[in-house]
Each structure stands twice: as structure tokens, then as C-alpha cells.
N, C-alpha and C positions, 0 to 999 in steps of 0.2 A: 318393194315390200317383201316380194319373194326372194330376193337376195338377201334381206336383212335377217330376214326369220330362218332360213337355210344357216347361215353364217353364226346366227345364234344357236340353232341347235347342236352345231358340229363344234362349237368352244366347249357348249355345254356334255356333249360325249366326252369331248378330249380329259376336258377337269374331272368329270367324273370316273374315267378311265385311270387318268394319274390316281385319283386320291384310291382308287381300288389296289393300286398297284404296290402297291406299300403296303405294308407290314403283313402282307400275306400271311396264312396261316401254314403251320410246319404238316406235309401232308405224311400220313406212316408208310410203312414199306419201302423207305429209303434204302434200308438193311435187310434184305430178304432172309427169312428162314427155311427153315427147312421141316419144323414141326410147329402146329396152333393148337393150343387146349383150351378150350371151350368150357366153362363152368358154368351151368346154369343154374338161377338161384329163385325159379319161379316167386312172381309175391314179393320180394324184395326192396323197399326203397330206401331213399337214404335215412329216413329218419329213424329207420332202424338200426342202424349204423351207427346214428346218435344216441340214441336210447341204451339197443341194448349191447352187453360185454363179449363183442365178439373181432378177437385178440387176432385171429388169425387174417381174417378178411379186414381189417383196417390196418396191418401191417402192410397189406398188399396193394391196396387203397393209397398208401403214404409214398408208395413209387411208380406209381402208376397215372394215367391219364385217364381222366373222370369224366363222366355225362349224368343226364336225365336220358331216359330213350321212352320215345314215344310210345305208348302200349295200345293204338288205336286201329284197327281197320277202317277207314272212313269215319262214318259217325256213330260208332259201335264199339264198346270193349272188345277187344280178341280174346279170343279163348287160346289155350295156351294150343291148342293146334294150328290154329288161325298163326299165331307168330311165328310157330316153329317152319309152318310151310310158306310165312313171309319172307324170313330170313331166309331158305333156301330157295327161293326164288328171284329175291334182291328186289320184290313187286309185292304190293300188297295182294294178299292172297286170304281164301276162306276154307276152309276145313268143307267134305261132303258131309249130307246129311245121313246118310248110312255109315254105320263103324268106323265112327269118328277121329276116334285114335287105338287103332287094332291095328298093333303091329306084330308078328309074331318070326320065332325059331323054329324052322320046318321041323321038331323033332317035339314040336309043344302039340295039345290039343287044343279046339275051338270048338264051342258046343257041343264036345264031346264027339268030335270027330278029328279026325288026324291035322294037323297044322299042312303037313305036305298034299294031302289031297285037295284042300282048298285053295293051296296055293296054284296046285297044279292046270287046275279048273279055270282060277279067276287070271293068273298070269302064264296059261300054257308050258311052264316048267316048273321045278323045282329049285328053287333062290338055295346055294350054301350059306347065306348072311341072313341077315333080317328081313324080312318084308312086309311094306306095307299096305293090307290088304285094301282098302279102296281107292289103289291110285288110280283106278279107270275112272272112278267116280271126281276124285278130287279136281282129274286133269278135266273133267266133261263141266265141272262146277267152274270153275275159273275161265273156261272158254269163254262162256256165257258170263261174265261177271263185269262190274262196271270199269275191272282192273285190267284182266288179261296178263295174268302173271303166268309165269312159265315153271310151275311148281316142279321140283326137282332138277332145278336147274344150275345149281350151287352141286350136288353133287354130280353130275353131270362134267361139266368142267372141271371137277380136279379128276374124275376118272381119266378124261381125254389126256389130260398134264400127267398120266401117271401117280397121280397120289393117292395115295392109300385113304381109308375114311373107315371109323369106327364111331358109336355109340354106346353106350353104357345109360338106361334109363330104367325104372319100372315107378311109376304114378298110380299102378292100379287100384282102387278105391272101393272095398266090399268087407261089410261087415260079414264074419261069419263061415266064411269056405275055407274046406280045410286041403291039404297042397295034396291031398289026390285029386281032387274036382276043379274041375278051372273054373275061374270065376264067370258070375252070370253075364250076357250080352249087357252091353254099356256101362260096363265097369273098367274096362280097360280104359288103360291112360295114358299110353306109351307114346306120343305125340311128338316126341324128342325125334325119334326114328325119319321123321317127313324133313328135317334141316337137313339131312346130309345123301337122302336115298336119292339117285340115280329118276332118269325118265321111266327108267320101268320099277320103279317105285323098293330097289332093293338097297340095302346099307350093306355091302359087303362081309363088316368086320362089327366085334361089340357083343351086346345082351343087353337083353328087354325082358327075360321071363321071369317068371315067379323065383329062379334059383338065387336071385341079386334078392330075395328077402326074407325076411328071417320074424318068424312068430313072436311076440312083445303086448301082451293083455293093457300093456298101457301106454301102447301109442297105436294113433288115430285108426279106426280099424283094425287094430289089432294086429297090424303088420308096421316093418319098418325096415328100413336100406340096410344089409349087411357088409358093413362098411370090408370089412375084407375081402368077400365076395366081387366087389364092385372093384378094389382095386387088384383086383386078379385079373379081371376081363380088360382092365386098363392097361395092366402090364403085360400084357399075353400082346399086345399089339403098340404101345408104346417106347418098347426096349427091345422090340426086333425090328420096324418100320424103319426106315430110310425118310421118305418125306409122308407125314401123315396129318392130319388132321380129327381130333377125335372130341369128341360133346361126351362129356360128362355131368349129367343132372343131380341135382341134391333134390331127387324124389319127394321124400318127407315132407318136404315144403306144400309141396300140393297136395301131399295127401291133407296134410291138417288144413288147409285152405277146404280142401272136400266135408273135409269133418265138421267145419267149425258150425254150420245148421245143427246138427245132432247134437252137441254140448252146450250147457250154460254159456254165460257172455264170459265167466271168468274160467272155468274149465278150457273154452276154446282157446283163450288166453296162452293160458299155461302149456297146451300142448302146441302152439304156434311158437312161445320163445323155446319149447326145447325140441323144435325139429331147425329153429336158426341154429342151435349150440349145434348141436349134431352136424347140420350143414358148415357151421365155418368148422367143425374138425376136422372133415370130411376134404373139407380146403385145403384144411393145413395137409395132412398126409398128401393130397395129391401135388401139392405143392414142391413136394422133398424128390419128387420124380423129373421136376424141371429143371432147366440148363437156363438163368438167365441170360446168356450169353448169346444161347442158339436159337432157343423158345422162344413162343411169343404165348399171353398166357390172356384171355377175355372171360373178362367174370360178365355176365348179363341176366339181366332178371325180364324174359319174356312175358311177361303178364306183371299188372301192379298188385299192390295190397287191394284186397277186399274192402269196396268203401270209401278207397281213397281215390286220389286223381289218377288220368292212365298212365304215369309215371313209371317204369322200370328204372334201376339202374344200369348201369356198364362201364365200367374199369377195364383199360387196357396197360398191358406189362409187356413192351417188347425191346430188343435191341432197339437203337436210338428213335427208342420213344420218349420224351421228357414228362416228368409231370406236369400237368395243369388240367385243363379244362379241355374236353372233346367237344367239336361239329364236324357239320360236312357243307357241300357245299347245298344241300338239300334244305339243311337249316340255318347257314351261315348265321347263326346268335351262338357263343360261345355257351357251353354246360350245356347241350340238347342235341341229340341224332335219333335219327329214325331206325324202325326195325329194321327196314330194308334198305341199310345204312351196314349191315353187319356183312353182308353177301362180301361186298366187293371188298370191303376190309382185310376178311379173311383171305380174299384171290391177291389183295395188294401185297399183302406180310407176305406171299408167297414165294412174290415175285412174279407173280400171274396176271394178267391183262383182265379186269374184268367186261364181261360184254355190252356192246349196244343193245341199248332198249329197254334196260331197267332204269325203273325210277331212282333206288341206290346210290349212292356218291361213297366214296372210301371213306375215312374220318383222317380226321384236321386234329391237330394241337392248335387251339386260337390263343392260350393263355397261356403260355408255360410257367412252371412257378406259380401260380394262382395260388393264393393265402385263403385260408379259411374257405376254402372250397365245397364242402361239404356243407358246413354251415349256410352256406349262399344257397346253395340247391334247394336245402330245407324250406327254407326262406320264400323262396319264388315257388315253391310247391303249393304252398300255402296259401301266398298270393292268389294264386290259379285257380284255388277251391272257393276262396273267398269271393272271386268275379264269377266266377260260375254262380256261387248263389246269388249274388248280388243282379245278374243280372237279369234275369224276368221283372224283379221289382223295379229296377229304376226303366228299364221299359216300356212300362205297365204307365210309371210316374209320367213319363217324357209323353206316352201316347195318350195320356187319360189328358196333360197339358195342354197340347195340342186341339187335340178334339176341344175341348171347351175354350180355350183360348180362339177358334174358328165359328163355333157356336153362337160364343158372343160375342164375336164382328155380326155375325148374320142377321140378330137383333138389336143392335147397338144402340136404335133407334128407342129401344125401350127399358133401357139401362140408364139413361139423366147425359145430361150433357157433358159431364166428364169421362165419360167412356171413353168415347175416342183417344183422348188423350193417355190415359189409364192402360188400354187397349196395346196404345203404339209403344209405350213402355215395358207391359208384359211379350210384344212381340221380338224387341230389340234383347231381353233377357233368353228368351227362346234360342235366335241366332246363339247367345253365349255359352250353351249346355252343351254343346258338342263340342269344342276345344275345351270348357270345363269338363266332361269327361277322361280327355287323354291327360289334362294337366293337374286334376286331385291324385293322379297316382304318384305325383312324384313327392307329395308333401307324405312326410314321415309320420306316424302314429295314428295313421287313419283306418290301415289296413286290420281288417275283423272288428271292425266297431263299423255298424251298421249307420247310428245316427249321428257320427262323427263322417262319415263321408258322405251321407247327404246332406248334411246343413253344409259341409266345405265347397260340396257340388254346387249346392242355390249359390253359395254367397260367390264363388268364381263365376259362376253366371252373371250373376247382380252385377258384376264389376266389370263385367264385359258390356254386358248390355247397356249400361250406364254411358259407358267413353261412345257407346256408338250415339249413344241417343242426346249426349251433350255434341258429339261432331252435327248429329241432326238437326238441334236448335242452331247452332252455328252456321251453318251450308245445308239446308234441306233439299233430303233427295240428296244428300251421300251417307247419310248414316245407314241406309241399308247397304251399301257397299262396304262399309266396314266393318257391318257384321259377318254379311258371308265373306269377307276376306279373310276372318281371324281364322274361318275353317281352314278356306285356300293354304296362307300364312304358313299356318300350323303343321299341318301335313306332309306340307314339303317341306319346310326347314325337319322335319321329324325324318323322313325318309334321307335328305341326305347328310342327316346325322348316322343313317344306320338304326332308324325306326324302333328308338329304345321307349317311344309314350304309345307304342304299338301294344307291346305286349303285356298280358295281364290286365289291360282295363276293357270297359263295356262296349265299344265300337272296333277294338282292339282285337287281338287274338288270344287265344289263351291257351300256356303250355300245356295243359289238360286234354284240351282237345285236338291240339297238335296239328290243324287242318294245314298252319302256316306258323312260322315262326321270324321270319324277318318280312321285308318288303310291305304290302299290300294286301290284305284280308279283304274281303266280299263286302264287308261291312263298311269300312273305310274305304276302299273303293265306291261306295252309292253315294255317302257323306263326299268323298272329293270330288267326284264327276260331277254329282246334280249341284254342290255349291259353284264348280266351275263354269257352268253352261248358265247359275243364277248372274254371277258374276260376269259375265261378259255380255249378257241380254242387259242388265245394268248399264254396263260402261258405255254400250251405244245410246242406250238410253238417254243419261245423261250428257255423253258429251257429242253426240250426234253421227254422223257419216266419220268423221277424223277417227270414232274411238273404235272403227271396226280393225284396225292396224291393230290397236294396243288389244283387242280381244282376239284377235287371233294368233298373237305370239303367246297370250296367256293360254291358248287352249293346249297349243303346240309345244311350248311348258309343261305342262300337266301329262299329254301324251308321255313325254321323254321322262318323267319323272314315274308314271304309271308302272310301263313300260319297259324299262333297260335292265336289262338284268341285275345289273349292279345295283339298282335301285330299287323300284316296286316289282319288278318282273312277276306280273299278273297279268297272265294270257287272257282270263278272261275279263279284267277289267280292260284292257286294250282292244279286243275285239269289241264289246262293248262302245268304247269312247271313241273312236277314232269315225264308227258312221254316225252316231249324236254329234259329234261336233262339229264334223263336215256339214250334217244337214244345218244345224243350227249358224256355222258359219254363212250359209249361202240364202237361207230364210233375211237373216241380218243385211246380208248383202242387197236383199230385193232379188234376189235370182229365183229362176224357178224351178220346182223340185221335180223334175220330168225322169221317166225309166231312163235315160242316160247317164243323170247325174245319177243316181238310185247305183248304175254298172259300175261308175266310177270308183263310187264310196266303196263298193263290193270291193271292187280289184286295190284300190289305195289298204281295204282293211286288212288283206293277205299282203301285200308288198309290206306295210309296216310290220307284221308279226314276222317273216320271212327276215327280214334286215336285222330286228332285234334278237330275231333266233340264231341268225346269222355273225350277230355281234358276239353272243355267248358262243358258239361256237369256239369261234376264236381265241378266246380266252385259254389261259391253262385249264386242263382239265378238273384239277382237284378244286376251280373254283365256278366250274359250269354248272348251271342252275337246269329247272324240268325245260326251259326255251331251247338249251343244246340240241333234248334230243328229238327236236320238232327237224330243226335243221340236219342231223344226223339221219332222222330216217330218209329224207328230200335228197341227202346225197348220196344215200346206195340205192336209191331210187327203190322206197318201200314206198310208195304212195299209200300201200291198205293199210301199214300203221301210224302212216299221218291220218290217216280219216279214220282210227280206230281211238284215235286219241283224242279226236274230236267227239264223235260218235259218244264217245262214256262218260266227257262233259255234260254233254247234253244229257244223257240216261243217268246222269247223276243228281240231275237238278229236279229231274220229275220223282225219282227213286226205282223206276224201270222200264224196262223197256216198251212195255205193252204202253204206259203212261205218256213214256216220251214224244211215244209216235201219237195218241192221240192230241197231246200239248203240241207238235208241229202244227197238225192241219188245225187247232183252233188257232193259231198264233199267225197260220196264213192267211187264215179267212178275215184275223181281226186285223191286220195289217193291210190287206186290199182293202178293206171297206173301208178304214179311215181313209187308207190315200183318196178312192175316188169319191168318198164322201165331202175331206176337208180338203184335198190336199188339189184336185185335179177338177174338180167343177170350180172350188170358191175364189185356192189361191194362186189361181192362172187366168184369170183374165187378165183384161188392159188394167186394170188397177191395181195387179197382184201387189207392188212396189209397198204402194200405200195399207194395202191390210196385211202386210208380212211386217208388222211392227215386230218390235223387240221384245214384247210380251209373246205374243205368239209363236216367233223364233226358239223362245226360249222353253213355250211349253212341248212346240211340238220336239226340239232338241231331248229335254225330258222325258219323253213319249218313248223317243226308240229307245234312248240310254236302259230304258227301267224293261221293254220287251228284249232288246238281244240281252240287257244283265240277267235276264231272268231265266235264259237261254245257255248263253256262255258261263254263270258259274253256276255252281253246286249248292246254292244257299235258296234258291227255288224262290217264292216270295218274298223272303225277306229283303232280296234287295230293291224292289219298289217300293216297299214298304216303307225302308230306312229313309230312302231318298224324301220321304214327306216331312221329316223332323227339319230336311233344310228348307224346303218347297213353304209349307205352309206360314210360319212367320212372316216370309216376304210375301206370301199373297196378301196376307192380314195387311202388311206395312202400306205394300201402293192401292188395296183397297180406300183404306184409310186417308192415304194420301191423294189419291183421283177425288173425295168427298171433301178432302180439305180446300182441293185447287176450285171446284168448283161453287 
């Protein structure tokens, strides 16, 4: 049997290794440059692109290779600091909570004391560039952070490469001060300055002060970017630099982003489309400064629209770059990269190695030629917003189901004698709601009609629930295996499609929130596991001692499917499943569950994470997933940020650290007492064999699946939670069913 299920997993690597291997995505930096311009276009997304007439950035757009970019720190909008010190980290990172975004020109004032004295004080010198004044802060912020980004780390590495780096930004946001008096503390907004500053928190080359702006009684604040200004300090370092890199921001944007509270809904309007106009002219001129040839040119919009999903866009323009559709291998789904997706992009166009240890991947052309790209973007933006609201209600629906559908088993006895039967019909509709969820997203015209996707939702239920419950009357006592297989089924034929019923539905992920974008989400992770572990407590069930064979190659299926990078590559569903199903394996077995086997499951959970990290490894780089760099730090022998990466899983899931550590010792205390409560008085005497049925197997399987998921990923509760939408149906079914046999 160990040779059969060995023999099956390693066809099942191979096929899925071929079919990965094919059509790879075109990685950039093929043709290294020698200068990147950077245009950032805060606030930005595509549907403004659609909407409104701006001539210059959809010229640029029509040759270029296109995304969505996540605008998300964890589970939080980024402030436009937060992105700026993403991107120059290539790590999700946070802004300090002191002087935010104060960046300053040692020649400017700061609360009315000298820029150079402050400097002097907080970084022991005087910077000839820019400086940003709370890098001790930002760097003390992020140590401590569930990230561990290495803020200033993007400029950092091109100083060591010799490349030159400048900034041109000013954001700052204050009604009222006139250009002798600097503006008040928390009005500065110069956040651009932290993408490209150095470990001691300096940008070399550029401007950020009040001289890039120019007085205008009718734009936002009463300030606005002088566009000549700005491309003075561009070309002051543009047309005499050798290899440079330089961010140029379309300010304006965020200031009317600042403004838009203080005006009407339709004022705020109007000063928002004309700091886009301003912005794409702003374009265009910088544009007339570029060498298509030599350049390589990234439009990005660090922060989304106000209100809308965390969507940025980003357009890239380089030497053989084709048009289409951008990923990485971060978000291997075509049209979507992440912030910390731009770092190594930039170091790749270079020709520059980017480093171990950032989250980041370079960006992919997945599509070249992609038709109606933009239109598509819009499309699935939408989508995103739409499951986002959607989702608490049908939640609420599913768990308000349940509950009463468990309710009234519990007194069924005082419901009339149809109940039961009634009962086992609404239970078998149950099993159907979670494959109807990933499957109403793909019927057309449902999307923003609210009662057009839940009656589509019941009636895909109803028709699920129905085939299982006529398999029922036909072979009783398999209709519950056909309902939780339609999850099983579904899940994996979805994942090795390239998990296209993932995205944008309710169990699913959502580009909005960015957490995941192909593979395996937290959510569809509790749905596959706890259906798997229902699923095989079933099949011995029914078919006795012979069906522990065929449920253990289904587990061991589900693992590799979880698991492989190419596939689900979900570290923490994997740690998670691999000790539930070993324990559930060997409960099924009649074995008993002693601190030995408890060692084994420990070391088997590390060997299979290590192998799969190990598999990615392998792989081309531009298609290495976050399991790389588990195996990357293992072989330069970082053991503290293999356990630091662990370590911020876990302080993710509580939301800090003070929390985490209390959630361990509760999570130790309740995991000894069940064992020598259930586990080592009851289910280890001489008759363990016989009370270790395949109901208990499968609850106590369940048991850890839901305490290490709760552990291993970031979604905290919710994944025990979820796992009850498969759980309870089937409890309802064999209650029902033990009342019928007897």
C-alpha cells in the first residue's frame, strides 16, 4: 500500500510539474537598462482610465504591460507611506507613528527650526540629499512587525550597484500657510522619499520642498505641483546620471485625495478629475525625456481610489517588454502583482540580482497581447467589491442555516413524523452550498444583483443536494459521501485548473483583499481539509477495514494538492493537514495515539513542508512561490528567519504578539487536557480498536485540523468556524441515519 501511494504521488508531482512547465510566463529584465522612471500616480485605477480623457497615460498603457497591484498591508489599507516603504523594502512594511511622512532638504525648516540641525541630532550628520526624518523609528516599527521588512532596502542595493537614485515628490496637504512659514506638524506628505532612501534613511538626489509648488486658490489647498519646477529637479539628474533610477510623483493626486472631506461630493469631484488632467500632462512631458529603447518606464498608483477596492494600478514600458497582462510569481493569476512585487522588478530591469528574503517576485508578462485588458481589470475590480459585500450576508445565511437546520434535528421528535425525512433533504442541500458557492460565479449576469445570486446559490444547492439524496434512496449510506465529495471533487479539479472558482467568490479569495490570489486561501482550505477527513471517516465507514487504503491515498491526494507549490502552496494549510490526517489516519486504523506517534506526525509535518519548500526551490526563479524562501533561508543556514517566519504566522492569526503568546499557553493547556482526558485514559485501553470508530476518528481528525488551522494561518477563527458549514450537515445525516437503522 506504501508503494502504491508513494508511486501515486510522484506521477502526480511529475504531471503536475510538466503541465507547469509549459507556457511559462515571459519574466522582464531580459534586456537590462541602464535608467527606470518611476511615475506614481497615487489614487489611481483603471476605471479611471475608462472613464476619464486622459490622452497621455492610455497612449502609454497601449504599449505597455498592465496589472491590478495590490494596495493592501495585511488586512488594512496602506497609507501611501506604508506603500512607499513596501516597495522599498520588497516586504510589506508600515509607516512609524511619529512624522509620518517628513521628509525633508537640509536647507528647508521644520517647526521652525533649521532642517540641518534636526537632521544633525536625529541621524548624527548632515544628508546633502533628502532625508527621511523617522527612519530610526520606521526601522524600530518594522522589527517589531508581523512582517520584518528591511525598509530602505531597495535603495540600499542600488547604492551598493553604484546607481544613482533621485525623488521629485511634494503631497503636503495645509490649508492656509504662506511659503515663509512651513507648514504645521502632520501636514507633510512627502512619503515618496522612503521608496528609494538608503538604510540611513537618505535619497541622495531629487526635491520634496515647498519650491516643486506653486500657489493656485483653486486647487486642493490651495497649492499645486509646478510642473516646471518638478521637471527641473528631473532633469538636473536625469541627463547627466549614467545608471539612475528616479520616482517621480503626480503629487496633486493626493492632495485632492486629502481634500476631498473638506468639499462637497461634487466639488471634490471636479478637483479629483483635474488633478488626473494635470497628472497625465505631467506624464506626457516626462515622457518626451525617455529613450524607449534604453528606459524602462513604470507608471504605479501606490494607494487605490477612496472607497473603492485596494486596487492600484501599474503599467510597465520597457525594452523587450510585450504588451499584455502582468503577475509574479507571488500571484501567479494574470492582471495582479503585489506592492512588494515592484522592489525586485526595478533591481531585475537593472540587471541587478534582487535579494533573499523578500516576499517580492519580479513581474511576469502571463499574457501578451491580451485584448481588452483594461476592460477585464474593470470587470474583476468590481467582481471584488461585489463578494466583499456579499459576503457577511450569505454567511450570516449559511450559518443562520445551519444553526436551525441542527436545532431541528435536536427536537425532531416534536416536529411530526416527516421531519426526519424533510430534515435529511435539507441536510443533503447543505453539503450542496459550498460547491454552489465557487460555481454561481461562473454563470454570467449574476454579478451586483444581489437576489439573482442567491436564488442561483439555493437552486445550485437544491440540485446538488437532490443527486445526492436520490444516490441516498438508491444505496443508503452513500449519499453522504457524495455530498462531501462534490466539495472534495470540486476543489481539486479547480486548483489543477489553476484555481480560476477561487477568485472573487465567498469561500474564495478576493483581489480586493489581496491576502492570496491563486492556489489555496484559509477559507477553502477549512472547506477542503474538514470535507477530506468527513470523506474518508465515511469510506471506512462504509466499506470497512479494505476502505482505509482508498482513504489514505485520498488524504495523501489532498496533501499534494494542498501543498505543491504549483498547486495550492498553502504553508499553513499543509502544516495544518498533514498532523489531522495522520492522526485521523491511524485512529481509523485502530492504532493508538501515544507521544510517539504525536513525534512522528511533528517531524513527518516539517519533512513534508521542507520537500515542498524544497520542490519550489527548484523550480526557475521567476516562478518560485513564498515555500522558496523557507528553503532558501535553510540553505544559508538562517534558522532565526525560518522561525521568524513562523513566529509572525502565528502573531498574525492572534493580531499580536502579546495575544499570540497568550493563545499558545491556552491552546497547550486545551490540547493536553483533551489528550489525557479523551485520548489516553479512554482511547488506549484493550478495546481502543473498537471505540476508535470512524466517527471518532474523524472528529478527533477535525479537532487538530481546526486548533493547528487556527494557529498556522492568519484568519484566526474563522477557520474552525468554516469548517462547521461541512461538519454539521453530516452530523445531522448519520444522526438521522443511526435513528433510522434502529
Amino acid at each position: 500500500m506504501r508503494l502504491r501511494a508513494a508511486a501515486g504521488a510522484v506521477l502526480v508531482v511529475g504531471a503536475v510539474s510538466g503541465c507547469a512547465a509549459t507556457n511559462e510566463p515571459a519574466e522582464v529584465g531580459d534586456k537590462p537598462v541602464d535608467r527606470v522612471l518611476v511615475v506614481s500616480l497615487p489614487g489611481v485605477a483603471w476605471e479611471d482610465i475608462s472613464d476619464a480623457k486622459l490622452p497621455n497615460l492610455e497612449r502609454f498603457v497601449d504599449d505597455a504591460a498592465i496589472a491590478d497591484m495590490s494596495t493592501r498591508v495585511g488586512r488594512v489599507s496602506a497609507t501611501s507611506t506604508d506603500a512607499y516603504l513596501t516597495i522599498g523594502a520588497g516586504t510589506r512594511a508600515l509607516a512609524p507613528d511619529i512624522d509620518v511622512a517628513v521628509a525633508l532638504e537640509p536647507d528647508e525648516r521644520y517647526g521652525g527650526v533649521p532642517a540641518a540641525e534636526i537632521l544633525d541630532r536625529r541621524l548624527g550628520a548632515i544628508p546633502s540629499g533628502i532625508a527621511y526624518l523617522p527612519v530610526g523609528a520606521a526601522i524600530d516599527r518594522n522589527d517589531r512587525s508581523a512582517y520584518g521588512a528591511e525598509v530602505g532596502l531597495l535603495g540600499q542595493q542600488l547604492a551598493d550597484a553604484g546607481i544613482a537614485r533621485a525623488v521629485v515628490a511634494n503631497a503636503d496637504a495645509v490649508e492656509g500657510f504662506v511659503s515663509d512659514d512651513p507648514p504645521p506638524d502632520g501636514s507633510y506628505a512627502r512619503g515618496a522619499a522612503t521608496m528609494l532612501m538608503g538604510e540611513d534613511g537618505v535619497v541622495p538626489d531629487g526635491a520634496v520642498s515647498r519650491r516643486l509648488l506653486v500657489d493656485d486658490p483653486n486647487a486642493p489647498f490651495g497649492w499645486r505641483l509646478d510642473h516646471t519646477a518638478v521637471l527641473d529637479a528631473l532633469d538636473s539628474e536625469w541627463n547627466t546620471t549614467g545608471r539612475l533610477v528616479a520616482v517621480v510623483e503626480a503629487s496633486d493626486l493626493s492632495r485632492a485625495a486629502a481634500y476631498r472631506p473638506r468639499a462637497t461630493r461634487a466639488q471634490g469631484k471636479d478637483l479629483r478629475h483635474q488633478a488626473l488632467v494635470d497628472a497625465d500632462e505631467l506624464l506626457g512631458e516626462v515622457l518626451q525625456r525617455v529613450d524607449p529603447s534604453r528606459d524602462a518606464v513604470l507608471v504605479v498608483s501606490p494607494v487605490g481610489p477612496a472607497g473603492a477596492p485596494d486596487l492600484g494600478m501599474v503599467a510597465l514600458r520597457a525594452p523587450g517588454v510585450e504588451p499584455g497582462l502582468l503577475q509574479s510569481a507571488t500571484t501567479r493569476r494574470d492582471g495582479y502583482v503585489l506592492m512588494a512585487d515592484v522592489m525586485p522588478t526595478i533591481l531585475s530591469l537593472l540587471g541587478e540580482e534582487p535579494p533573499d528574503g523578500i516576499e517580492g517576485r519580479s513581474f511576469q508578462v502571463g499574457s501578451p497581447g491580451a485584448h481588452f485588458r483594461v476592460r477585464r481589470l474593470v470587470d474583476e475590480t468590481d467582481d471584488a467589491a461585489f463578494r466583499d459585500r456579499m459576503l457577511p450576508l450569505v454567511v450570516v445565511l449559511i450559518s443562520a442555516f445551519a444553526a436551525l437546520l441542527a436545532l431541528a434535528t435536536a427536537v425532531r421528535d416534536r416536529l411530526g413524523s416527516r421531519a426526519p425525512r424533510l430534515l435529511q433533504g435539507l441536510a443533503f442541500a447543505a453539503l450542496g452550498i459550498v460547491p454552489a458557492t465557487f460555481l454561481v460565479s461562473r454563470i454570467g449576469g449574476v454579478g451586483g444583483k444581489p437576489i439573482l445570486y442567491l436564488l442561483s446559490l439555493a437552486v445550485i444547492a437544491a440540485v446538488l443536494g437532490t443527486v445526492a439524496w436520490l444516490v441516498e434512496r438508491r444505496r443508503p449510506g452513500v449519499g453522504a459521501l457524495v455530498g462531501v465529495g462534490f466539495t472534495v471533487v470540486l476543489v481539486t479539479a479547480d486548483v489543477l485548473a489553476g484555481a480560476p472558482l477561487q477568485m472573487n467568490t465567498v469561500f474564495g479569495y478576493s483581489v480586493a483583499v489581496a491576502g492570496r490570489f491563486t492556489g489555496l486561501g484559509n477559507l477553502a482550505f477549512a472547506l477542503f481539509g474538514s470535507a477530506s477527513i468527513v470523506l474518508a471517516a465515511l469510506i471506512v465507514d462504509r466499506v470497512g477495514p479494505r476502505g482505509l487504503r482508498l482513504a489514505c491515498l485520498l488524504l495523501v491526494a489532498v496533501v499534494l494538492i494542498e501543498g505543491l507549490p504549483m498547486l495550492g502552496a498553502d504553508v499553513g494549510g499543509l502544516v495544518s493537514m498533514v498532523p489531522a490526517f495522520g492522526v485521523t489516519l491511524l485512529l481509523l486504523a485502530g492504532r493508538r495515539v501515544t507521544g510517539r506517534e504525536i513525534g512522528y506526525l511533528a517531524a513527518a509535518t516539517f519533512g513534508v513542508l521542507l520537500a515542498f519548500a524544497f520542490v519550489d526551490a527548484a523550480r526557475p526563479a521567476q516562478s518560485q512561490t513564498h515555500l522558496a524562501r523557507l528553503a532558501q533561508h535553510l540553505i544559508a543556514g538562517r534558522w532565526g528567519a525560518f522561525g521568524d517566519t513562523l513566529a509572525r504566522r502565528w502573531q498574525a492569526s492572534f493580531g499580536g504578539a502579546e495575544l499570540a503568546a497568550w493563545g499558545g499557553v491556552f491552546l497547550l493547556i486545551l490540547v493536553v487536557g483533551l489528550y489525557v482526558t479523551f485520548v489516553a485514559k479512554r482511547w488506549m485501553g484493550p478495546e481502543a480498536p473498537r471505540r476508535t470508530g470512524p466517527a471518532v476518528a474523524g472528529a478527533v481528525g477535525l479537532g487538530v485540523l481546526a486548533v493547528v488551522g487556527l494557529v498556522a494561518n492568519d484568519s484566526s477563527i474563522a477557520v474552525p468556524a468554516t469548517m462547521l458549514i461541512v461538519v454539521v450537515p453530516v452530523v445531522v445525516l448519520q444522526v438521522l441515519a443511526t435513528e433510522g437503522a434502529t
